[in-house]
N, C-alpha and C positions, 0 to 999 in steps of 0.2 A: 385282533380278537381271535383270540382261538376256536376252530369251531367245532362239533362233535359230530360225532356220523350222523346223528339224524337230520341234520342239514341235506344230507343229499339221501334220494332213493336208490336204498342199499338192494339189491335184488340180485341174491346168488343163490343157485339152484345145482346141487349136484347130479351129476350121470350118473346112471346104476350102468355097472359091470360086473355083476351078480358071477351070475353062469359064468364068463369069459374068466374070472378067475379064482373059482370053484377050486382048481388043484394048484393052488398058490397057497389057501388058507393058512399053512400054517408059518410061511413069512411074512403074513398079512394078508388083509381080505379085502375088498371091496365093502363088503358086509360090516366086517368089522371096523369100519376107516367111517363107515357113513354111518354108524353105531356110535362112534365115539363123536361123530362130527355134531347130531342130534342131540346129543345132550351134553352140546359144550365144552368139550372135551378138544378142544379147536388143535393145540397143538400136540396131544399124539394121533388125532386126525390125519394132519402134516405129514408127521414120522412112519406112520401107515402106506399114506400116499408115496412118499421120496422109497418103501423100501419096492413097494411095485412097480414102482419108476425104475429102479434097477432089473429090472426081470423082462421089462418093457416101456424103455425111454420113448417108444414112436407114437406110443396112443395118445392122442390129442386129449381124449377124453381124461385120462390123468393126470394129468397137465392142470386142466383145465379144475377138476376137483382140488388139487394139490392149491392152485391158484388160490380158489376159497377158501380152504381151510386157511390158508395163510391171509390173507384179506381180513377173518375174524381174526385173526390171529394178532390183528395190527403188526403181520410182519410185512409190512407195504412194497418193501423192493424185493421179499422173495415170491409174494405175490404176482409183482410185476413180469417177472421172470419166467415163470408159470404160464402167467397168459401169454406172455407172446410165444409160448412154444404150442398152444392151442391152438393159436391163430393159423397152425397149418394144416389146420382138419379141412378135410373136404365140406363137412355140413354147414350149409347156412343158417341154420337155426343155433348153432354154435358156435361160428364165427360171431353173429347177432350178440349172443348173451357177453361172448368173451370182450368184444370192443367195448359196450355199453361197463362191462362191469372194472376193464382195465381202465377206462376212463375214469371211472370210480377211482382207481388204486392212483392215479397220477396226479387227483385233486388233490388227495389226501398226503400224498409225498409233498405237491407244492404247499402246503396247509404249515406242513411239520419242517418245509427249508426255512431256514435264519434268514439267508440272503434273499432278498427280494428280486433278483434276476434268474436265479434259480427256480424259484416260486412262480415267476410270470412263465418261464419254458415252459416249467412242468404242469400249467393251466392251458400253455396254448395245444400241449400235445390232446391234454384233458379235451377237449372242447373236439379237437378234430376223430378223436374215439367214437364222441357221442354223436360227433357227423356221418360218422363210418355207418354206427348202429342204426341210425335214422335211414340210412339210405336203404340198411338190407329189413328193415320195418318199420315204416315211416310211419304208424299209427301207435307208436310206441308212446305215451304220456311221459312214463318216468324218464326216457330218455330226453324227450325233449324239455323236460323241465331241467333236469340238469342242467343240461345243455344252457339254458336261458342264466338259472342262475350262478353257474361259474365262470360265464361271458361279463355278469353283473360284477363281479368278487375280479375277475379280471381286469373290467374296464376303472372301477375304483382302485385298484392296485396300480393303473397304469397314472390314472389321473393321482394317487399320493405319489407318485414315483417322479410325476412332472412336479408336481409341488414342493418335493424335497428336491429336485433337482433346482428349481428354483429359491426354492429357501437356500440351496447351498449357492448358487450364483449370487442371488441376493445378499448374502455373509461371507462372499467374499469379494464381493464389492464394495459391501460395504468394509471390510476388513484391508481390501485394496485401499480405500480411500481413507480409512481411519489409519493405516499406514503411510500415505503421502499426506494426511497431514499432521502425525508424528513427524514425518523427516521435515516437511515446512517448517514445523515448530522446533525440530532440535535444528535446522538449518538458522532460523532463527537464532535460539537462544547462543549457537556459533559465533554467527554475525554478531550478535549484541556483543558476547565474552572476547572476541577479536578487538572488537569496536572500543569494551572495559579495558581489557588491556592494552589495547593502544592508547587510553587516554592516560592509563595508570603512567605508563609507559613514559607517554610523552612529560608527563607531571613530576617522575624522576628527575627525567631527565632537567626539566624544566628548575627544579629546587636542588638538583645536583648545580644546575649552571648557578642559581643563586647563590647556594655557599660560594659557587669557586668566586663570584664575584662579591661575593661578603669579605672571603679572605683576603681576597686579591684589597677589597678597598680597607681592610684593616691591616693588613700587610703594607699598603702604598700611606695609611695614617700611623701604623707605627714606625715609618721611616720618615714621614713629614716630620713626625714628634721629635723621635732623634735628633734631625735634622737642626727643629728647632732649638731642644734643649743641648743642641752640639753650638748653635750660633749664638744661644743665649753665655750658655758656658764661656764662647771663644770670647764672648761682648762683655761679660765680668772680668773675663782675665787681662780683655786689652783696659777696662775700666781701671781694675787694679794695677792694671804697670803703669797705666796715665797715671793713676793716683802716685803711684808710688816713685814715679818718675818727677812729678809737680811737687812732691810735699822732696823729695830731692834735690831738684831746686830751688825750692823755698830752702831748704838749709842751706844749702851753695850761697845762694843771695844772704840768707840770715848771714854765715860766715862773713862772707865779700863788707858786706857793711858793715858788720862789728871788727876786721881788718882795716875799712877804709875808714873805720871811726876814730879805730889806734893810731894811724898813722895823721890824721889829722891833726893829732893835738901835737905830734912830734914835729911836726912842719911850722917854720915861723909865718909871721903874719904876710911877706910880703909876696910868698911864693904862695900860701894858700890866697892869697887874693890872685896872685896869677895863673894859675892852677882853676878861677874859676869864668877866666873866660875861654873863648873858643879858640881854635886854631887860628888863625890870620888877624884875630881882631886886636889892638892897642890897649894897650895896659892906661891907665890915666899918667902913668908914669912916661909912658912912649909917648902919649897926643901932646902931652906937658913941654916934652923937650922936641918934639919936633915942633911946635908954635913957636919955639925960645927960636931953633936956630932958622928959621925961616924969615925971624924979626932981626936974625943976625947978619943975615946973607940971603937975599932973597932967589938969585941965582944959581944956587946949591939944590942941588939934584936931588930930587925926594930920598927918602931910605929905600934899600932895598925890599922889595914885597917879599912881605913872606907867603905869599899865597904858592899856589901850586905852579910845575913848571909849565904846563902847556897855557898859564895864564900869562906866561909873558913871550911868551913866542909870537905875541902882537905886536904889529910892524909899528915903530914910533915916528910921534906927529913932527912933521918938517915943520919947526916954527919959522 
């Protein structure tokens, strides 16, 4: 809250330096400076003061007026300036007026600073002014209220100073902590997207292996297939040479028996009856005539066998 001078008791009183400078008047007067300073006329009051200030920088007492006029002047830091060049007057009633009223001027700079460390200095100087002034007139009221209430306006400055210090600790704590657990949560959502992609991952790979093994078992059944229709194939074509090897023989045979049918009719009767028994066995015609000569001669040595040779390589009976 901004506050306006009547908050503190403003009490600035100018020095008369009439006579002393009498033969100045016409680069400025005393006269004429506290003329102008009466009826508000605050800053060529000032311009008054700063030209006798040239003519005589040592007098406290100008200083000390120049202070004021600058103080109404709200020009606060050349005010300040002013009083502290008073403060080398030998007078204690003037030292008095000057602390009590620089203390003034150093509220009102910490009033008008932005910065609030700035503000708390320029209160603490404040306060030790009006301690000054209290010591060289301790029955002084306006000093000591001051004094009281800028102690008040300080000590609430100090205690929002701890509060925003603490509101700023507490927002960044809380800011520290709403940052760790953002990174929890992106550490998270990491792990999770690690976690997705490795299951994607493995799922590739997983339905990559399936085709190869799709292909592989349609690759190993399209060569069973082959296979088969290679052995079915090879199993027709040996079918078809049997066939055509069998109905081959069947003409071979058909031929053979329609030659052995020609020739049978061209054979007489005695040789096709001979013709139909086996190798060794007697014609009725042979059993016929060996009976005859057996009935002829019974000591007449059978006919020669026709059987095979190693059939008579049998040792004969000693009768």
């Amino acid at each position: 809250m901004k506050l306006t001078i009547n908050f503190v008791y403003v009490r600035i009183a100018l020095l008369a330096a009439v006579c002393f400078f009498a033969a100045h008047a016409r680069a400025g007067s005393p006269s004429g400076a506290l003329r102008d300073y009466k009826q508000g006329k605050y800053e060529q009051a000032l311009k008054e003061y700063e030209q006798l200030l040239e003519k005589n920088s040592e007098d406290p007492r100008l200083h000390y007026n120049a202070g004021a006029a600058a103080f109404r002047n709200r020009q606060f830091d050349e005010a300040l300036k002013q009083f502290d060049q008073a403060l080398s007057s030998p007078d204690l009633n003037l030292q008095q007026s000057t602390y009590y009223n620089r203390g003034n001027t150093l509220y009102y700079l910490g009033e008008n600073a932005d910065d609030p460390t700035k503000r708390s200095e320029s209160w603490e100087k404040s306060l030790k002014d009006y301690e000054l002034s209290m010591k060289l007139k301790p029955q002084d009221p306006d000093a000591k209220y001051n004094h009281e209430f800028v102690k008040r306006r300080l000590e609430e400055l100090k205690q929002q100073q701890q509060q925003q210090q603490q509101n700023k600790n507490d927002k960044n704590k809380q800011d520290q902590n709403q940052q760790n657990q953002d990174q929890q949560n992106q550490q998270k959502q990491d792990q999770n997207k690690d976690q997705k992609d490795q299951q994607q991952k493995q799922q590739q790979q997983q339905n990559q292996q399936n085709q190869a093994n799709q292909k592989k078992d349609s690759s190993q059944q399209q060569q069973q297939n082959q296979q088969q229709q290679q052995a079915q194939k090879s199993d027709e074509q040996k079918q078809k040479q049997q066939q055509a090897q069998k109905q081959k023989q069947d003409e071979e045979k058909k031929q053979q028996q329609a030659q052995a049918a020609r020739q049978s009719k061209d054979k007489p009767e005695d040789q096709d009856q001979q013709e139909t028994f086996a190798p060794g066995q007697m014609t009725p015609q042979q059993a016929q005539q060996l009976l005859d000569a057996q009935k002829g001669d019974e000591m007449m040595l059978p006919l020669k066998p026709e059987g095979k040779p190693s059939e008579r390589a049998k040792s004969l009976k000693d009768w």
